[in-house]
N, C-alpha and C positions, 0 to 999 in steps of 0.2 A: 444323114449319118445317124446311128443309132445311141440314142439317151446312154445308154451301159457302155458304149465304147467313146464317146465323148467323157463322159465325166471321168474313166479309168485313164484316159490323158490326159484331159484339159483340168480337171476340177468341176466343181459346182458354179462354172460361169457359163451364163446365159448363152445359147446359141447364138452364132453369129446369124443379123436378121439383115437378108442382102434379097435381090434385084433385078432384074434387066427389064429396061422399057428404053425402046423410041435408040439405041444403039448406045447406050446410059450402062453402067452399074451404080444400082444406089444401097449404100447401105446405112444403116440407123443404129446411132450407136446412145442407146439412153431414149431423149425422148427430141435427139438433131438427127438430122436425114442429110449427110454426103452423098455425093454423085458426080459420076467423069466417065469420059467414052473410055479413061487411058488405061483404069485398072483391070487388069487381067489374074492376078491372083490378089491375097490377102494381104500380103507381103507390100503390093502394088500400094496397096489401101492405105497399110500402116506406116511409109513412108511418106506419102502427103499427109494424113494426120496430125503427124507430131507436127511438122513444119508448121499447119495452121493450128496448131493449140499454142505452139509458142509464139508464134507470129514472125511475119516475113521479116519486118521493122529489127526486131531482136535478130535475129539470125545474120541479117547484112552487117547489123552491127558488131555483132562478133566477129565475124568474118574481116573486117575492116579492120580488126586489131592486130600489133605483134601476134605471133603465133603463141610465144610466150605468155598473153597475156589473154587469148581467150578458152573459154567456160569447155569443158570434159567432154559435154555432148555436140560441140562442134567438130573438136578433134575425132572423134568419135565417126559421126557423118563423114567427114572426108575420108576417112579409112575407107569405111563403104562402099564411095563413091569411086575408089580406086581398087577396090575388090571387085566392082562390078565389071569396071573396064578388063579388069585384067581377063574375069570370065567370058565377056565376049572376045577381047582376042581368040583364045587359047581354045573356044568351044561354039557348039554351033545350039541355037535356040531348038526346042521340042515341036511337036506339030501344032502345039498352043503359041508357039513363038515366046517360050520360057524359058530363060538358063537357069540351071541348078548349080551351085556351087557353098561345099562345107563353107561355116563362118567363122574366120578367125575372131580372137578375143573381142579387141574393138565393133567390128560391125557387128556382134551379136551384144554388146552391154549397149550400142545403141538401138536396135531392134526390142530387148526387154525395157528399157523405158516407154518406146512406144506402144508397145503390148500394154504394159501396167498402167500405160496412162488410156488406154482401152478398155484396159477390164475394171475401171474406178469410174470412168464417168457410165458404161455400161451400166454398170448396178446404181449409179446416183450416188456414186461417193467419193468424187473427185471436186474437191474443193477449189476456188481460184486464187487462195492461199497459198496452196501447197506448190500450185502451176507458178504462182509468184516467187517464190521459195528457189523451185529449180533453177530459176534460170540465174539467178543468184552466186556468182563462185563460191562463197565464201559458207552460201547456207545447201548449198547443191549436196555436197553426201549426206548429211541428216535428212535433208528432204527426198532425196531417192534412195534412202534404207526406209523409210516410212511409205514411201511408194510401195516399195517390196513386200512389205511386210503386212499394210493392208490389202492387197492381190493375193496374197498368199495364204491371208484368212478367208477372204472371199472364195477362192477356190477351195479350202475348208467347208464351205456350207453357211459360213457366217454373213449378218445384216451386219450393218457400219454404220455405228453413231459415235461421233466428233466431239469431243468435251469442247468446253467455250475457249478460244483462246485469248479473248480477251478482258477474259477473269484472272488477274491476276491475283485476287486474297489468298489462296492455297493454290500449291500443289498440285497435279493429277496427272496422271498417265494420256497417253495421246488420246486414246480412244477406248469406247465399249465397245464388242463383239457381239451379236446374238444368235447363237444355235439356230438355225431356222427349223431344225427337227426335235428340239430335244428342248427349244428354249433356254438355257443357259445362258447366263451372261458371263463374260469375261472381259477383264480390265488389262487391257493391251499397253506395252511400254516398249519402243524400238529405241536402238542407243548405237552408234556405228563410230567403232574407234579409227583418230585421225592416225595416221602416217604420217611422216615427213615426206615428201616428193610424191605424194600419191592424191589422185582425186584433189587437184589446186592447192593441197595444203603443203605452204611453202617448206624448203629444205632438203636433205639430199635422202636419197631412199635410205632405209634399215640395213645391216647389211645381216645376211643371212646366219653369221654364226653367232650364237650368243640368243637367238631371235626368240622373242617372248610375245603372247598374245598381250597381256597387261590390259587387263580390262576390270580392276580390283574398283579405281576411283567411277565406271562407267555406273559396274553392278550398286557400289555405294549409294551413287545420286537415284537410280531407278526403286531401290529397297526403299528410301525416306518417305516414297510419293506415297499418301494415304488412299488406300481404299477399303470400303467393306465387301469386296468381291475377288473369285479366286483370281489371280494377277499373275500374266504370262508376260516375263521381261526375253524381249529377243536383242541378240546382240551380233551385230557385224563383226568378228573378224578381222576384215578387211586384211587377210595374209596372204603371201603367193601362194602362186600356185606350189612352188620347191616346198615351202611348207606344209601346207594344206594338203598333199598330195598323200596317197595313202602309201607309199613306197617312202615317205619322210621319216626321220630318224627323231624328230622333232618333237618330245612328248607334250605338245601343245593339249590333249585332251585330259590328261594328268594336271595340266596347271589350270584349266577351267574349274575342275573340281576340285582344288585347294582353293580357289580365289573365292568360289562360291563360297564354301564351308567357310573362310574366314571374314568374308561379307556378316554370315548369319551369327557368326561366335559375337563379332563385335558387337551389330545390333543388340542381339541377346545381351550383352554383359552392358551393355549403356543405356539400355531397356529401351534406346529408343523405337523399338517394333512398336510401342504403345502410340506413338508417334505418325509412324511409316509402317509399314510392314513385311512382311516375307511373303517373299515369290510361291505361289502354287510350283511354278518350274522355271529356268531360265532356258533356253533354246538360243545356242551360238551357231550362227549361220556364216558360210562365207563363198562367195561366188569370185573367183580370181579373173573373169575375164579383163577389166579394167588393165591388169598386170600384162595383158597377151601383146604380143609383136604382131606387126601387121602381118598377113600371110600364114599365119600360122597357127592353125585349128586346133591343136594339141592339148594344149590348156587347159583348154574352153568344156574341158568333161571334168574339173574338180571343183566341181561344188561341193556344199552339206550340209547338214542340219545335225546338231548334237546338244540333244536334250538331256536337263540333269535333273532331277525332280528335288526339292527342298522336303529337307528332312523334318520339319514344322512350319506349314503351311498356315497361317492364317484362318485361309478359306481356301479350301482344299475344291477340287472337280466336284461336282454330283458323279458324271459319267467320265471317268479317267481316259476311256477309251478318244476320247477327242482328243487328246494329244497326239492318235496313232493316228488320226484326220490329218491336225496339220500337219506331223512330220510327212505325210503321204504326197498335202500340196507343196511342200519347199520344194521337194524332189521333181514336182513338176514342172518348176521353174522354167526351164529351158524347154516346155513342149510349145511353143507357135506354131499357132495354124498357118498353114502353107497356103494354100487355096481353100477360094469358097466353099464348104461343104454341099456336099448334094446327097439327097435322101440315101440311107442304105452306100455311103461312101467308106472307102477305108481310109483313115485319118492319116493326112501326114505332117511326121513332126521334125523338129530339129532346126525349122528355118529355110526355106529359100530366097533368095536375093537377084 
């Protein structure tokens, strides 16, 4: 596949470096070498991957629970597992012996975990913190909006370096970013608002009228973290799709930009920026698949990205133009590679299962 048509889908992540020997596909992801007679596409790959990143042990275990009672990315998995059946029913395999079939909400929020948990150890940035983190009910959305969000830099063009976490004296942002073109650094903060009934967090869903993003106490805690570098606060969201949807009546993008502006009044009037400081820009992100019904693909196309730039900036960009990078990889979010690439191939995207 060609460098120019790779990176205009996928981002600035490393080609996929795959295989065949001895009736084998092996591919290397970082600096571990997988291999199975069974994968026939990408898709194939990234399916046993996750399994053994999280390990078999954890997955019986969950599985072995009320349904109530286990972790997003199981329910998740079995969605999958019941989309896949249904596609063989209803459809006959290609001359690769491959079904194609769209992905409803569910099996595609579980495919982007396993992509992102690919494209972090790929570049040498997936920590066994974070893999600990996930599998976790209770710390699993914080942990997989930080997934997201370093993928998403990464396919930006950005290096990933991990502040200490077990420095607790100060404060600080998840992570530094580094330009790999331009050198820049940037002081990354991902923050992803809980629900009621959504992603484990107990209680009964929001109900649609009245529906506010309320993300004033997130921006708060993210503006206090000190740093001497420009600082990009991203924030989940986490709204339906009925919200989120650009056919919405919902002036959710009107209330970002009041919550910001009176994030920075306050700070400003309590001088604690002296403290903390102001955001270069916050960037509100929301991917509603998690909200999708089995079966049903519809959804699964309202994501976004909605950048607000802070009207006093701290430590503003050198090159502003890197914002129009990330906003470029959020939007990539949803391109997986379908099959192994082959020299001079046309990419395909969206998912096969």
């Amino acid at each position: 596949m060609r460098v120019e048509h790779w990176e205009r889908t996928y981002g600035q992540v490393r080609p996929i470096v795959h295989g065949d020997f001895q009736e084998h596909k092996f591919v290397a992801v970082g600096s571990t070498l997988y291999w199975s007679k069974d994968w026939k596409s990408f898709i194939d790959f990234l399916l046993n991957y996750i399994k053994r990143l999280l390990g078999g042990e954890w997955g019986n275990g969950e599985l072995a629970k009320p349904p109530a009672e286990r972790h997003p990315i199981i329910h998740w998995y079995a969605s999958l597992c019941r989309m896949q059946e249904r596609t063989r029913e209803k459809s006959a395999p290609d001359a690769n012996g491959l079904y194609t079939s769209e992905l409803d909400g569910p099996s595609r929020a579980y495919l982007l975990v396993a992509y992102d948990l690919y494209v972090l150890r790929h570049h040498g940035a997936l920590q066994e913190r974070l893999i600990a983190r996930l599998k976790q009910r209770d710390q699993f959305q914080g942990a997989r909006y930080e997934l997201t969000v370093t993928a998403a830099m990464i396919r930006a063009g950005f290096d990933i370096d991990f502040e200490d976490e077990t420095d607790t004296s100060t404060r600080h942002p998840e992570f530094r970013a580094t330009h790999l073109v331009t050198g820049e650094v940037i002081a990354v903060e991902a923050k992803s608002r809980h629900r009621p009934g959504v992603l484990a967090f107990p209680g009964d869903q929001t109900p649609l009228a009245g529906f506010r993003v309320g993300i004033y106490s997130l921006l708060h805690d993210a503006l206090t973290k000190p740093t001497t570098l420009p600082y990009l606060v991203f924030v989940d969201a986490n709204m339906p799709h009925e919200v989120a949807s650009p056919l919405s009546t919902v002036p959710w993008q009107d209330e970002v930009m009041r919550t910001v502006a009176a994030v920075e009044e306050r700070l400003a009037s309590e001088q604690l920026v002296y403290a903390g400081t102001i955001a270069t820009a916050v960037i509100v992100t929301n991917d509603p698949d998690h909200y999708g019904r089995e079966g049903d693909w519809r959804i699964s196309r309202g994501q976004l990205g909605f950048c607000v730039g802070s009207n006093r900036p701290r430590h503003p960009l050198s090159n502003p133009r890197l914002l129009d990078e990330i906003e470029t990889a959020i939007k990539q979010r949803h391109n997986i590679p379908s099959e192994f690439p082959e020299d001079d191939a046309t990419p395909v995207t969206g998912g096969r299962a």
